[in-house]
C-alpha positions in Angstrom: -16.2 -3.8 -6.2 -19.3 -1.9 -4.2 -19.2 -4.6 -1.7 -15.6 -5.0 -1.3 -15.5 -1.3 -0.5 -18.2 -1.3 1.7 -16.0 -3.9 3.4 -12.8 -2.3 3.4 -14.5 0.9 5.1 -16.1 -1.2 7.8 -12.3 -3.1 9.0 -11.6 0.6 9.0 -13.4 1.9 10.6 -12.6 -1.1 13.3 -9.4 -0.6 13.2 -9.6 2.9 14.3 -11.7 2.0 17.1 -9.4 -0.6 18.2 -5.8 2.1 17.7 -7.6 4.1 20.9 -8.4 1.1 22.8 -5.2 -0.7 22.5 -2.9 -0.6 25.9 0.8 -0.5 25.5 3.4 -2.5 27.7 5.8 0.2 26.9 6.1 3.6 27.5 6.3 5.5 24.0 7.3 9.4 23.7 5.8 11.5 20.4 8.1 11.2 17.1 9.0 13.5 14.8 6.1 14.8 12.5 7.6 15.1 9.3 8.8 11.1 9.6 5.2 9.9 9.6 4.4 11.9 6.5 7.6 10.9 4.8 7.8 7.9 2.8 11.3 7.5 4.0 10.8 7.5 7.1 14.4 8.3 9.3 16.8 10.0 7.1 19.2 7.6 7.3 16.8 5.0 5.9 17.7 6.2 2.5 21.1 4.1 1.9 19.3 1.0 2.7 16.6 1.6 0.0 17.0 -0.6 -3.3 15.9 2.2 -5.6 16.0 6.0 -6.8 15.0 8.0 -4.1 15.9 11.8 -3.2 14.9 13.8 -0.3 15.4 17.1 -0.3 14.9 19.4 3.1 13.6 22.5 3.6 17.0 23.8 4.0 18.2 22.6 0.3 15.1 24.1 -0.8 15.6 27.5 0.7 19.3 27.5 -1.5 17.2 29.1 -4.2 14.2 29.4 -2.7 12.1 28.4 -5.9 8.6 28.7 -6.4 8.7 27.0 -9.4 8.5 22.9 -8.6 10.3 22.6 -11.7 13.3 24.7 -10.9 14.1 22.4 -8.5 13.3 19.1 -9.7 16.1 19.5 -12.8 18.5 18.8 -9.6 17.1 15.0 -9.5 18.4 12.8 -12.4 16.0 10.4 -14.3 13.3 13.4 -14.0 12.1 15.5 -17.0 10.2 18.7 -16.8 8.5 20.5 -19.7 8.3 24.4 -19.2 5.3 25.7 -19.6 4.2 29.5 -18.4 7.5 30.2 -16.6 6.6 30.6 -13.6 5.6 26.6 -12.9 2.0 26.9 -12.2 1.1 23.7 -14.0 4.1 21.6 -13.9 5.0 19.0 -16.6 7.0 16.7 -14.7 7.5 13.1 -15.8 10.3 10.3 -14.6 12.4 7.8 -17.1 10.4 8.4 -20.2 6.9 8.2 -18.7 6.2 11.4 -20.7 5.3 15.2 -18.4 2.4 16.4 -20.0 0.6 17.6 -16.7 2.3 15.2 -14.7 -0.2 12.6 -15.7 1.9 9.6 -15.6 3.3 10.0 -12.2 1.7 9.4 -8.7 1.8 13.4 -6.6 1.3 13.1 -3.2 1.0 15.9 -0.7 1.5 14.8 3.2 1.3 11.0 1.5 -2.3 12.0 0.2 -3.2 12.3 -3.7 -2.4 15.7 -4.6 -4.1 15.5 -8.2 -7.8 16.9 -8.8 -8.6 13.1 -10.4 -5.5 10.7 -10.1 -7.6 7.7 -11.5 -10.5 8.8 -13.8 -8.4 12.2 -15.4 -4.9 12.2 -14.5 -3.9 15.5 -16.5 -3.2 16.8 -12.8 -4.4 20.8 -13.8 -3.9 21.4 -10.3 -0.5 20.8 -8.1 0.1 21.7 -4.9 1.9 25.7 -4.5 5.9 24.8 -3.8 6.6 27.8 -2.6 5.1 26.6 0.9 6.3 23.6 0.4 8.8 22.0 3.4 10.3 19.1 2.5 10.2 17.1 -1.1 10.9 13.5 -1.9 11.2 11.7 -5.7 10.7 8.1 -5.4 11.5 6.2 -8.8 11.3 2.7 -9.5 10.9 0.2 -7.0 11.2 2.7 -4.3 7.7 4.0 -4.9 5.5 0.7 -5.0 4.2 2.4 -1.6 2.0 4.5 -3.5 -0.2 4.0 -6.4 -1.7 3.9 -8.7 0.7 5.2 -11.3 4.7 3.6 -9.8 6.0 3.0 -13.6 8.3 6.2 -13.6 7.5 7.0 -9.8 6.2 9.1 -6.6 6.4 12.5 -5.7 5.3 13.4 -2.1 5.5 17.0 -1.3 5.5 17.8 2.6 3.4 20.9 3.8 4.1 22.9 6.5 4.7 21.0 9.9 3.3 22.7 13.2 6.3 24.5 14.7 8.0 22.3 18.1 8.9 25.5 19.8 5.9 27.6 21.7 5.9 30.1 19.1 7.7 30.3 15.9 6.8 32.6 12.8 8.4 33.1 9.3 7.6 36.4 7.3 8.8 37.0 3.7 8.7 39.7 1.1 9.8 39.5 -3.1 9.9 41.9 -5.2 11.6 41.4 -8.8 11.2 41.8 -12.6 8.2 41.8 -14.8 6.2 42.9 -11.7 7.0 39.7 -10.1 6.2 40.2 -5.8 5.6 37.4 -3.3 4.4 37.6 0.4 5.3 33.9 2.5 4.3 33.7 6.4 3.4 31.6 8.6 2.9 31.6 12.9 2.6 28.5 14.8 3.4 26.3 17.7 2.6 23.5 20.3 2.3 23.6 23.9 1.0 20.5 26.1 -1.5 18.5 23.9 -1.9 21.1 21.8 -0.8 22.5 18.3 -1.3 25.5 15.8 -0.2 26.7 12.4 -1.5 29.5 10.1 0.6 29.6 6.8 0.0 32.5 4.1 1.7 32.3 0.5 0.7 34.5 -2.0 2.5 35.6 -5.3 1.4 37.8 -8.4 3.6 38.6 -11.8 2.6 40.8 -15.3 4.0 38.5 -17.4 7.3 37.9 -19.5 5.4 38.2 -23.0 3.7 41.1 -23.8 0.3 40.9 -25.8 0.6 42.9 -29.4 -1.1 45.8 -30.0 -2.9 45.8 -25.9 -2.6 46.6 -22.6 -3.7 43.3 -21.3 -0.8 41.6 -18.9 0.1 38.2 -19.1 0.7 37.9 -15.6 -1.0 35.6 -13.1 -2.1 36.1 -9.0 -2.1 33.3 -7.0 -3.1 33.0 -3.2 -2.6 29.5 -0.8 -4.1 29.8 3.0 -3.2 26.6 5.2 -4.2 25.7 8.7 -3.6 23.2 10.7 -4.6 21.8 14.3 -3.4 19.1 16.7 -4.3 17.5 19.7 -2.4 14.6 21.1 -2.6 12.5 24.8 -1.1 9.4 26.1 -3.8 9.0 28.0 -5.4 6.0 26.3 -4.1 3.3 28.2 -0.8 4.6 27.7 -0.3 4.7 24.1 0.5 8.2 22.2 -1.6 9.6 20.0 -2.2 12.9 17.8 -5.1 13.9 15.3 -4.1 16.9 13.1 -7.1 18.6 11.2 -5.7 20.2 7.4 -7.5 22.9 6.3 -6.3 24.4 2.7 -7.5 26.8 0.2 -6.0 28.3 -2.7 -7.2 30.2 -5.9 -5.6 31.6 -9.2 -6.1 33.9 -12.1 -4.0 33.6 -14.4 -3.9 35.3 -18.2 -2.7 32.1 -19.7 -3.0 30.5 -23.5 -1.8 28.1 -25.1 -1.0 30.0 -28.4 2.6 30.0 -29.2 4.5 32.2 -31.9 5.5 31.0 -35.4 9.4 30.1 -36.2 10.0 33.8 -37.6 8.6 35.8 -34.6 10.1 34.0 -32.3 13.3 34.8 -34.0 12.4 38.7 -34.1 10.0 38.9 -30.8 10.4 36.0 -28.7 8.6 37.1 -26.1 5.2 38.9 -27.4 1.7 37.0 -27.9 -0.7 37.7 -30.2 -3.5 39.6 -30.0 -6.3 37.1 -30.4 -5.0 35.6 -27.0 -5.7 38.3 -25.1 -8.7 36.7 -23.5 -7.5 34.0 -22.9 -7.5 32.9 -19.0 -7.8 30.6 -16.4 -9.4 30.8 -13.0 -9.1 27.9 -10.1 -10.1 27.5 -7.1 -9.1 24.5 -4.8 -10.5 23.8 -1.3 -8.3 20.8 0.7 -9.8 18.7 4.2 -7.8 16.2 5.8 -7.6 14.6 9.0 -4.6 12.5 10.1 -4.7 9.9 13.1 -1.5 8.4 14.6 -1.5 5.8 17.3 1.9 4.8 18.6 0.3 1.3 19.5 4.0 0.3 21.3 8.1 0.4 21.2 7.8 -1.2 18.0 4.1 -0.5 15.9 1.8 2.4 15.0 -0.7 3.1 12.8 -1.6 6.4 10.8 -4.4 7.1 9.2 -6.0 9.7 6.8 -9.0 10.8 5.9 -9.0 13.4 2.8 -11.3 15.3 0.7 -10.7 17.7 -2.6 -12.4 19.9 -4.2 -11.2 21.7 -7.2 -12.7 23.8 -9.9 -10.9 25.2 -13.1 -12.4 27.7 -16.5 -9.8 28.0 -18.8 -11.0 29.9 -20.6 -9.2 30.4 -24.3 -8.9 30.6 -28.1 -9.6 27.2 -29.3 -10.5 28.1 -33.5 -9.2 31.4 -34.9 -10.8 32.2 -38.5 -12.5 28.9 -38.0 -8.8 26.8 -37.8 -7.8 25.1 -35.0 -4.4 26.0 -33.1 -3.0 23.2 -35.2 -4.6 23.2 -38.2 -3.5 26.9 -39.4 -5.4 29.0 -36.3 -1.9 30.5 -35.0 -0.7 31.2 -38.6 -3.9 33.8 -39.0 -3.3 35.4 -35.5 0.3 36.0 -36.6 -0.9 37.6 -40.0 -3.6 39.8 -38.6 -0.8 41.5 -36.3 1.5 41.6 -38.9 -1.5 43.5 -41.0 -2.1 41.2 -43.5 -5.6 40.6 -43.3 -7.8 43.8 -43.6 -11.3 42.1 -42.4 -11.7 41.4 -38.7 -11.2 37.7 -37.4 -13.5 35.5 -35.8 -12.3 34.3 -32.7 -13.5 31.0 -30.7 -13.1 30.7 -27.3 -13.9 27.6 -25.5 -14.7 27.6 -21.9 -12.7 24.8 -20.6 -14.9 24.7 -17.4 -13.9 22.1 -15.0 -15.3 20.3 -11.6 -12.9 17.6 -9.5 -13.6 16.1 -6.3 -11.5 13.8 -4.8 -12.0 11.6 -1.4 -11.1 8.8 0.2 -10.1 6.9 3.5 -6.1 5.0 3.7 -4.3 3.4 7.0 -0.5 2.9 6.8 0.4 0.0 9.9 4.1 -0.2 10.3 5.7 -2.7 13.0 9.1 -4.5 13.4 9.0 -8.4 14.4 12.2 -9.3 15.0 14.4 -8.6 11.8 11.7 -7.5 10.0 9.8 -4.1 9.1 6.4 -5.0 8.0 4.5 -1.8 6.1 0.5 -3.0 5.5 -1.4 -0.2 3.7 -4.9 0.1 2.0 -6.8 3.2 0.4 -10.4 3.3 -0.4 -10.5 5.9 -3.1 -12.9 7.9 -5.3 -12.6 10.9 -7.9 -14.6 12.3 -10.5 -14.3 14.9 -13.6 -17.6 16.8 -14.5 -17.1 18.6 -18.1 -19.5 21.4 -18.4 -17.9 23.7 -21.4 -19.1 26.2 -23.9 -17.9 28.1 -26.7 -18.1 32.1 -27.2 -17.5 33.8 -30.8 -15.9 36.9 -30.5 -15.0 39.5 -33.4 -11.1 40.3 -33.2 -11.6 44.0 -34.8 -9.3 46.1 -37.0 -8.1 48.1 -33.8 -7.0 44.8 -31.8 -10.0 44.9 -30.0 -12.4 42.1 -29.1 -16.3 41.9 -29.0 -18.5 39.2 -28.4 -20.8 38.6 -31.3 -22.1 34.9 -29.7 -22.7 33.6 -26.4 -22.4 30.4 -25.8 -24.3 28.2 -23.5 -23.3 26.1 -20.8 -22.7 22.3 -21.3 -23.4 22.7 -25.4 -19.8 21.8 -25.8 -18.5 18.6 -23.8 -21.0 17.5 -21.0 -20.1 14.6 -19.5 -19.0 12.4 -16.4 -16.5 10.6 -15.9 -15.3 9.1 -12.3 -13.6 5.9 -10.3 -14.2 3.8 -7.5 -10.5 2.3 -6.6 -9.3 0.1 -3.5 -5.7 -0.3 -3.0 -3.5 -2.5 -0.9 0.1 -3.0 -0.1 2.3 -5.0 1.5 6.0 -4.5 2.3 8.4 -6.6 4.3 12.1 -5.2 4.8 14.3 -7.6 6.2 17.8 -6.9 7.9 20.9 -9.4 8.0 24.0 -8.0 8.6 24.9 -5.9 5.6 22.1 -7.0 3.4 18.9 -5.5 3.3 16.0 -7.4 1.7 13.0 -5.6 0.2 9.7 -7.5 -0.9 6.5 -5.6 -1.6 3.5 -6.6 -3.2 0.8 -3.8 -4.5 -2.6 -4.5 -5.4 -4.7 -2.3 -7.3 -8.2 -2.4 -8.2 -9.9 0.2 -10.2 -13.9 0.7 -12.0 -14.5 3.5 -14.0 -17.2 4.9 -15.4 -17.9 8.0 -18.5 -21.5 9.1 -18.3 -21.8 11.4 -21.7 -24.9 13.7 -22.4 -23.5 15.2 -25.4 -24.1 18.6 -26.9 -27.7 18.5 -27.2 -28.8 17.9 -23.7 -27.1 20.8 -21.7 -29.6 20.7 -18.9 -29.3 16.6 -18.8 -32.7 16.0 -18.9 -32.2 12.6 -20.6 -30.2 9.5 -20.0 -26.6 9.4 -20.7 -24.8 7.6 -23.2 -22.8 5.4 -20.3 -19.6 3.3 -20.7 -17.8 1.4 -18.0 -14.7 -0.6 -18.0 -12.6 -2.2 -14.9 -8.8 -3.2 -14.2 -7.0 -5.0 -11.4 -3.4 -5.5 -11.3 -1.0 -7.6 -8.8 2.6 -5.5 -8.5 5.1 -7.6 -7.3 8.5 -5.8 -6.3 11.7 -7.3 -5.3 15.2 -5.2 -3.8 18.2 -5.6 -1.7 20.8 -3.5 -1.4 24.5 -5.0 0.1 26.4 -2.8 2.3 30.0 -4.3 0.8 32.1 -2.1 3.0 31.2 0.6 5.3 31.6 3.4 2.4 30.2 1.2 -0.4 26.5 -0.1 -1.1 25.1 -2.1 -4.2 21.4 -2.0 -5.1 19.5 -3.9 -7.2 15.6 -4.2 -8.0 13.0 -5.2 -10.5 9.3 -4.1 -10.0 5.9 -4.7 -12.2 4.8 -1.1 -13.1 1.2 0.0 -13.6 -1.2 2.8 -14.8 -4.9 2.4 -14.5 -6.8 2.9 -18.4 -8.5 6.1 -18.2 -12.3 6.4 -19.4 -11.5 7.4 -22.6 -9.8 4.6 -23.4 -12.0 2.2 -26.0 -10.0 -0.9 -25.3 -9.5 -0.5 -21.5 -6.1 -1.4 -21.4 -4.2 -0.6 -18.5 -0.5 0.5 -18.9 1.9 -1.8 -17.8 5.6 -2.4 -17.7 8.7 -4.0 -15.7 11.1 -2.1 -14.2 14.9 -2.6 -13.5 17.7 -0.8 -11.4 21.2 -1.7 -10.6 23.4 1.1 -8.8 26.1 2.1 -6.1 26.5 4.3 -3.9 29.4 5.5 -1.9 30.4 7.7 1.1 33.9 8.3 1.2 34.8 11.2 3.6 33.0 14.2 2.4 32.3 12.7 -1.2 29.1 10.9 -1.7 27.7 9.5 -4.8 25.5 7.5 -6.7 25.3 5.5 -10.3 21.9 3.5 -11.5 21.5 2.3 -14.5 17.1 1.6 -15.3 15.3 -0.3 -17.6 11.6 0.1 -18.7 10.2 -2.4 -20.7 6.6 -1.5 -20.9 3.9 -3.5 -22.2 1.5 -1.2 -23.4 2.0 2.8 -22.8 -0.4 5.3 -22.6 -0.7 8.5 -24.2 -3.5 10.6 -23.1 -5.2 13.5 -25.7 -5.0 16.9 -24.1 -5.5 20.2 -25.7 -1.7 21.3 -24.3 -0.5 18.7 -26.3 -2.9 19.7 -29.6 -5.7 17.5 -29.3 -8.0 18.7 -31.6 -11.4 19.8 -28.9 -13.4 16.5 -30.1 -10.7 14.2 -29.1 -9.8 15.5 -25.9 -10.0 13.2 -23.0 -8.8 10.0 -25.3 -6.4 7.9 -24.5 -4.1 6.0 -26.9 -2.4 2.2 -26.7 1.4 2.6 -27.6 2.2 -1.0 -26.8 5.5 -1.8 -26.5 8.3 1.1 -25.9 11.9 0.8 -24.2 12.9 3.3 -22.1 16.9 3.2 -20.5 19.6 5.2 -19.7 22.1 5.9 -16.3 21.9 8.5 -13.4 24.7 9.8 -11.6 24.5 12.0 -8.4 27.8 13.4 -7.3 28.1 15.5 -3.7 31.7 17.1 -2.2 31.6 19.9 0.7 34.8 21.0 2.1 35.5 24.4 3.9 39.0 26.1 3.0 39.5 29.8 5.2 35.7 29.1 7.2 34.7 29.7 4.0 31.9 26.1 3.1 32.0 25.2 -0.3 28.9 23.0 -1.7 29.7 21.1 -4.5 26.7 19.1 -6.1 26.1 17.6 -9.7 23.7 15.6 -11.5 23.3 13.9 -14.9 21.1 11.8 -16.9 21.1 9.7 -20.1 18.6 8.6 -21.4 17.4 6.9 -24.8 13.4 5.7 -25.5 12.0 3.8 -28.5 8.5 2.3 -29.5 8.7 -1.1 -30.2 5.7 -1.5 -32.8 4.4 0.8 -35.3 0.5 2.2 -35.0 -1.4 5.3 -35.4 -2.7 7.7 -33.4 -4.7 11.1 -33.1 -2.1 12.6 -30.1 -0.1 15.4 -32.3 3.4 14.5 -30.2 2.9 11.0 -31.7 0.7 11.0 -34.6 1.7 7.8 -37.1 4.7 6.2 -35.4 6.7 3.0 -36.7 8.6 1.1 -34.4 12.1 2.4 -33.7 11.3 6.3 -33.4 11.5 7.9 -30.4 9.9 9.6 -27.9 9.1 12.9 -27.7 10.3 15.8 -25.1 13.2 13.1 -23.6 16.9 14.6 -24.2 19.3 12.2 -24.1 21.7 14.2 -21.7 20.8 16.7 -19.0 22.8 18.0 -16.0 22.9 20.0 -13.5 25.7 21.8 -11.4 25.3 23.8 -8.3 28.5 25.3 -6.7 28.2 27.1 -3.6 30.2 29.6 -1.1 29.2 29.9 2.4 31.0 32.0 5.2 29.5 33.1 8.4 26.6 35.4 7.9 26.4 35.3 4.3 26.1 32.9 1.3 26.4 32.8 -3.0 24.7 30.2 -4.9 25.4 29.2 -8.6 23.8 26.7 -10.8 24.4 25.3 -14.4 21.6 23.5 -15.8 22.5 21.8 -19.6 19.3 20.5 -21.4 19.9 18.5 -24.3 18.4 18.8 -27.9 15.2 16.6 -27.7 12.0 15.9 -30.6 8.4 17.8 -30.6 7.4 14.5 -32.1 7.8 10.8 -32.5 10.7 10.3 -34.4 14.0 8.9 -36.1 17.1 9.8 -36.9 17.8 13.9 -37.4 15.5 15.9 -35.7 13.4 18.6 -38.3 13.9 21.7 -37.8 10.1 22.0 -37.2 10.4 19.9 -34.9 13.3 20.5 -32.4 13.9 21.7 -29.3 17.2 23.3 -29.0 19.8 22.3 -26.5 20.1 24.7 -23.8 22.4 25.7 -20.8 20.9 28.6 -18.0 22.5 30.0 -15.0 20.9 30.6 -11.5 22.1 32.9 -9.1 21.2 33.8 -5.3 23.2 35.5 -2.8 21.9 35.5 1.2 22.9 37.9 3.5 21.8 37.8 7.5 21.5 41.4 9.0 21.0 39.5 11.8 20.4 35.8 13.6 16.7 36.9 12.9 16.9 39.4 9.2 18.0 38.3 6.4 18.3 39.9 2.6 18.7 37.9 -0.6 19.3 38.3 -4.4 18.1 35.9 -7.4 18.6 35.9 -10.4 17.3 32.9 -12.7 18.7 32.8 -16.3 21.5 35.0 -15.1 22.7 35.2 -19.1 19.6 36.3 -20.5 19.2 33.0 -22.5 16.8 33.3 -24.8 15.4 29.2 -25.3 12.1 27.2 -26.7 10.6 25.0 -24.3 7.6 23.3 -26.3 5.9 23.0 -30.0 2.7 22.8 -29.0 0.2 23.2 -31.6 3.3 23.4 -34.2 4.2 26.8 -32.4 6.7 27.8 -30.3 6.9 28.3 -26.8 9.2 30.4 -25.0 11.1 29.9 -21.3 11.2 32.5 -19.1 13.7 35.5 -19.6 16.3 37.0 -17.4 14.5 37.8 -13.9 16.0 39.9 -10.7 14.4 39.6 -7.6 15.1 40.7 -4.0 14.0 39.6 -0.8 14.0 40.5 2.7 13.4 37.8 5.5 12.3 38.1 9.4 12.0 34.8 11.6 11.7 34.1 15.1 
């Protein structure tokens, strides 16, 4: 593997050298930005490709003008989000049964670069990129995402930052100010002129918290700040050929008074949204630092070549109860934090709380070529790739007094708790040929993945690691095949059809190294018929062997974290529908846009496991946190200068755990239906006020079970906003 990558990094390398030396017959002008970092590519590509794709502009995002990734991804059927802190600072987000916990079954791209702190050696992606700066977002699912590994079994999200402005100057400032001490401030100043290009972009956005913490003045709120820069230079002056090199520069950092500690079933029911008092310590802090340097080389009328070099580093402390009177969170822990508020226990409680400290780097080099040879559009990519995780944790005993209080009766030391390694070396290649004939386009890719991992392990008693590590190692390859067409049958009607080979790399924690694998299937239509668009597919995911990794979100008990379980055989199907109508009646536009998905999921064998949303499962249950129905409706009035926005969102009822038949009441997550609301109003071409409100009804709803206690979604929150571009 060393050598090939050696290899692989020299043809590079050569290949960049050659991209400034290559002369061009033709004369090429500068595209578009945005399509070079868009897996689509033109906009009107997307009819013509043979699986589940959704783009949505920066115009469709401003509608609601979410921060919350989530928010907006319930808009995209065959997706599944899992609500977390409210406010979507570490999504959940998973695609046709792949499972959301921390997105760790689904490829996240930003700018067509891995987004996640350790995408092949821990996928649990504890960072995501901020949405709220976000400019463009595309979900690729299926077939459709067999551009980008390693993880295309449910599929791709690529999120596009900021582009530098076309005009000579352009600036953006915004100002929020809601509920629960909610207040956001989003700017950004750029331009290009000549050769040369600029953009600062600013996003910054604080809260106190929905819940409050009993019997303290501690906040569960959270401050988050996102600084991007970007430079570009570009000349035609090699030979003739265009070219542009942008430089990325990103940082970002959090605080956030977060736990995992939920409520039991009778306080939710009397005070849904309070916390107990042994969490109020609990917190996390991040920091994230982001280099990346994209190359483009129009080489002539009809190839080019972008490259990308990319580096991240991210660092996390989460920093919260993990035993409580010596139980864990599972095991009876939440039950005693609930009875000491309640007053029923008159001795003060002893209090662990694990520093979940955390270092991620991330780096890597990838080239994309794209050129047409006659009827065909040939895509060749390759990424040389390599992560790491270093876990470096301790544990603190606290006293939780009489008075709600807390005082530290034993400090722990660094890297006594987990101490260990783990990382990957991982080359990737692909191949994609789209061929044209009339009305029927032909799609055949081929993706090649090749991954060695590595867990060096120090264990508790060597926290200075003086000594050699206990060291495991385990490798996979896999050949992805993937087959489409879709058949324009009249000018208003398309058919679509694909099958792909899915793939997930085995993570180090998994004993047997088995990767997850599985075949995919679409079959769909889609229609234009005036101003009515639509589109039905119906999946099917027959996987091989699915993974379920151990996390302490999910209740991993702290000694199992970082495993990974073989699930073997599971069945995931169902339909998605997208419906879109816009008509105007008295210049008044009226959006009209609705989604839905069905979906059912079984194992196929029976087998044990130490993951609490599985636990012992027999073949025929179901999976956990995957309703069967969900949809969304967003209807829309737009006149001149002003604009109301409603959405409907159902959720259906859905398990906490592996299951059959009637759900426990333990163990159910209600059904749910929320209302969104936003009103726009310019003052002028250049100011412009606003009104949200998100869960206009005041909907009080469970979102999760984890650790066997409840979680609650966020409650009814106003916010206003004033905008000012030029």
């Amino acid at each position: 593997m060393n050598c090939i990558v050696k290899l692989v990094k020299n043809s590079i390398s050569i290949s960049l050298i050659v991209s400034f030396s290559h002369t061009a017959m033709a004369e090429v002008n500068s595209p578009n930005s945005i399509e070079r970092l868009t897996i689509v590519g033109k906009s009107n590509g997307i009819s013509n490709i043979p699986g589940s794709v959704q783009v949505l502009a920066e115009k469709e995002l401003a509608t609601f003008d979410y921060s919350d990734i989530m928010r907006v991804l319930t808009s995209v059927p065959g997706v599944y989000v899992l609500e977390e802190d409210g406010y979507g600072l570490r999504p959940n987000i998973g695609m046709r049964g792949s499972g959301q916990n921390r997105s760790e079954k689904i490829t996240v791209l930003e700018d067509n670069v891995l987004a996640a702190p350790a995408p092949y050696s821990a996928p649990s992606a504890y960072y995501f990129p901020t949405f709220g700066r976000i400019q463009q977002l595309e979900v690729h699912k299926g077939a459709s995402s067999v551009l980008y590994g390693p993880r295309n079994i449910g599929g791709a999200i690529n999120l596009l930052s900021r582009q530098i402005p076309e005009e000579n100057l352009s600036g953006f400032f915004q100002v929020n100010g809601g509920q629960d001490g909610f207040a956001k401030i989003h700017t950004y100043v750029g331009g290009q002129s000549d050769n040369i290009g600029g953009l600062i972009e600013v996003f910054s956005y604080q809260a106190d918290g929905f819940k409050d913490i009993n019997q303290t003045e501690v906040d569960s709120g959270f401050n988050k700040n996102d600084v991007l820069m970007k430079t570009m230079f570009s000349s035609d002056a090699f030979f003739g050929t265009y070219q542009e090199i942008e430089f990325k520069l990103k940082y970002s950092d959090e605080k956030a008074n977060e736990t995992y500690m939920g409520l039991t079933n009778d306080d939710y029911q009397k005070s849904p949204y309070s916390r107990y008092a042994a969490s109020q310590k609990d917190n996390i802090e991040t920091e994230h630092f982001q280099f990346q340097v994209n190359h483009f080389v129009q080489l002539n009328s009809f190839s080019s070549i972008v490259t990308s070099l990319y580096f991240n580093d991210f660092n996390r402390n989460w920093y919260k109860a993990s035993k409580i009177g010596g139980k864990g969170l599972s095991d009876g822990g939440i039950e005693l934090a609930a009875m000491f508020d309640h007053g029923l226990l008159d001795e003060p409680l002893n209090v662990d709380l694990k520093a979940n400290n955390r270092s991620y780097i991330s780096k890597g080099l990838q080239s994309h070529f794209d050129f047409d040879i006659e009827d065909h559009n040939l895509k060749l990519g390759i990424r040389v790739h390599y992560d790491e995780m270093d876990r470096y944790q301790w544990i603190d005993s606290y006293s939780l007094n009489t008075d709600s209080s807390m005082t530290l009766t034993s400090a722990g030391v660094a890297g006594t708790d987990s101490n260990r390694i783990d990382s990957a070396e991982a080359l990737s290649l692909f191949l994609l040929d789209e061929y044209q004939h009339d009305d029927l386009n032909i799609r055949l890719g081929f993706r090649f993945e090749d991954v060695d991992i590595k867990r060096k392990d120090w264990g508790k008693a060597d926290p200075s690691r003086n000594y050699l590590p206990k060291e495991t190692k385990n490798s996979s390859s896999a050949f992805l095949p993937s087959l489409g067409f879709t058949y324009a049958m009249t000018d208003n009607f398309v058919v679509l059809a694909n099958v792909n080979k899915g793939f997930s790399p085995p993570a180090p924690g998994n004993e047997s190294s088995e990767a997850e694998k599985s075949t995919n299937y679409e079959i769909g239509l889609r229609s234009s018929l005036g101003s009515v668009n639509s589109e039905a597919i119906v999946f099917y995911s027959d996987y091989k062997n699915m993974h379920g990794n151990c996390t302490v979100s999910q209740g991993c008990s702290d000694d199992n974290v970082g495993d990974q379980y073989n699930a073997g055989k599971v069945q995931v199907e169902g339909v998605e529908l997208k419906l879109g109508y816009d008509f105007t009646a008295s210049n008044i536009r009226f959006p009209i846009n609705a989604s839905y998905t069905y979906s059912k999921s079984r194992f196929k064998n029976s087998f044990e496991s130490k993951l609490d949303t599985w636990g012992e499962v027999y073949s025929g249950f179901e999976l956990p946190y995957i309703p069967e129905n969900q949809l969304q409706l967003s209807l829309g009035a737009h006149g001149e200068s002003w604009e109301g926005n409603l959405l409907f969102r159902y959720v259906g009822k859905s398990r906490s755990s592996a299951g059959k038949g009637q759900i426990p009441v333990d163990q159910l997550i209600e059904a749910r239906t929320l209302l969104d609301f936003r009103a726009i109003y310019e003052l002028s071409h250049k100011h412009t006020m606003s009104i949200s409100v998100d869960n206009l009804l005041g909907k009080k709803y469970m979102v999760s079970r984890a650790h066997g206690s409840i979680m609650v979604g966020k409650p009814r929150s106003l916010i206003l906003g004033y905008e000012y571009s030029f």
